[in-house]
Structure formats: C-alpha cells, structure tokens
C-alpha positions, 0 to 999 in steps of 0.5 A: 410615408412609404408607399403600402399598395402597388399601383399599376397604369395600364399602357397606352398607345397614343397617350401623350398626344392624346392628353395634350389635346384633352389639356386645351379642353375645359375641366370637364372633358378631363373629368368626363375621361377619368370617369371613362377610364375609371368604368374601364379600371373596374372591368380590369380590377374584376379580372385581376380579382377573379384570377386572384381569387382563383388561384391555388396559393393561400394568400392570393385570394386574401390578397385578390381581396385588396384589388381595387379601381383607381379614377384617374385620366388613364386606367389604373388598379391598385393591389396591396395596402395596409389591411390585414389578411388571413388568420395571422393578421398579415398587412396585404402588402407583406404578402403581396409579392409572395402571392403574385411571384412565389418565393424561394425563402418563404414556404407560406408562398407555396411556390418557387419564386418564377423569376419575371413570371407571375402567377396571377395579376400582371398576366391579366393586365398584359393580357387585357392592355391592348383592348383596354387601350382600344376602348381607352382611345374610343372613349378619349376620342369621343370626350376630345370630339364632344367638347370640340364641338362645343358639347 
C-alpha cells in the first residue's frame, strides 16, 4: 500500500552516537525517550499546525487540520493522509503539496509554485530543528544518565 501522509524526522546533532548508547540500556530507557521526543513532536506539530491554519491559501488550513505528533525515539510529525477535506471531499494527500508548495497547473492552489520554497510547514520545522535537537539531546542525556545509574 502506498504510503497516504508525509512523515518528517526533525534532524538530530549526535543522533547516532547517542542511539547506539541508549541501544545497551534496558527497554525502558528507549520507551522513556520516545515518550520525551513524542512531548517534543507535540510542540512541533502545534507550530506546524498553527502556521497552516494561518496562511491565506484555502486548502492549507484544511490540510494544517491532519498534522499531527508521531512517538518514536526522534522527533517526527506527520501531514496528509486519507481523510477527506474541504466541500469537495478531496483526501488530504491530493492537497497536500499544493498547500504547502503552490502550483503552477492547478489554480485551486492559489499561488505559483516556489520552487524549494514552501509557504508554511517545512520553514516551521527548519526553523525550530535546532532547539528541538538541543532539548532532544538534554532529554537523551538525562534517559542514558538516569539509567546508567541504575535508575
């Protein structure tokens, strides 16, 4: 089945390194990380969400609507998907790009395609990559010192 949403890890600085110390801890060090990096996917969603919600396209808003928190050991948020939008019943995914890029083809986008520029979505998560990995890092640290210690 083809993959209906878009699915974006915020980068990392140190993230292997760190992983692979986490990886000789027990199960629930990693389960107490995915729960730190899902607290820190929600902040990003919210971001991501409201910049959707407040840009002048019609369909950004519909699409802002599907952005949502993934749990996994990194930050991740996720846009798109297969619910229908809008008052022709359109799958999020069909409007996705055209929300976030512009269009050159289709007029409902309401705006020329940018090239690699996006209207809303990627420029949040640019934006917020560097103190999302800083608190990521802080979070990771104190999971690989708290069970290091024995708990």
């Amino acid at each position: 089945m083809a993959k209906d949403s878009l699915t974006i890890r915020v980068n990392v600085d140190g993230l292997r390194p760190t992983l692979r110390a986490l990886a000789k801890l027990p199960k629930d060090a990693s389960n107490e990380l995915r729960d730190a990096s899902l607290r820190l996917s929600q902040v990003l969603a919210a971001r991501a969400k409201a910049d959707g919600m407040g840009d002048p396209a019609p369909q950004s808003p519909l699409v802002a609507s599907t952005v949502k928190a993934q749990r996994d050991r990194v930050p991740v948020i996720s846009a798109g998907g297969t619910r229908r939008l809008g008052r022709n019943k359109a799958p999020a995914y069909k409007l996705l790009f055209g929300s976030v890029f512009g269009s050159n083809s289709y007029a409902q986008f309401h705006r020329p395609h940018g090239g690699n520029s996006a209207y809303w979505f990627f420029p949040v998560v640019e934006e917020s990559a560097a103190e999302i990995s800083a608190a990521w890092n802080r979070a990771a640290d104190a999971v690989i010192r708290k069970f290091s210690e024995g708990g």
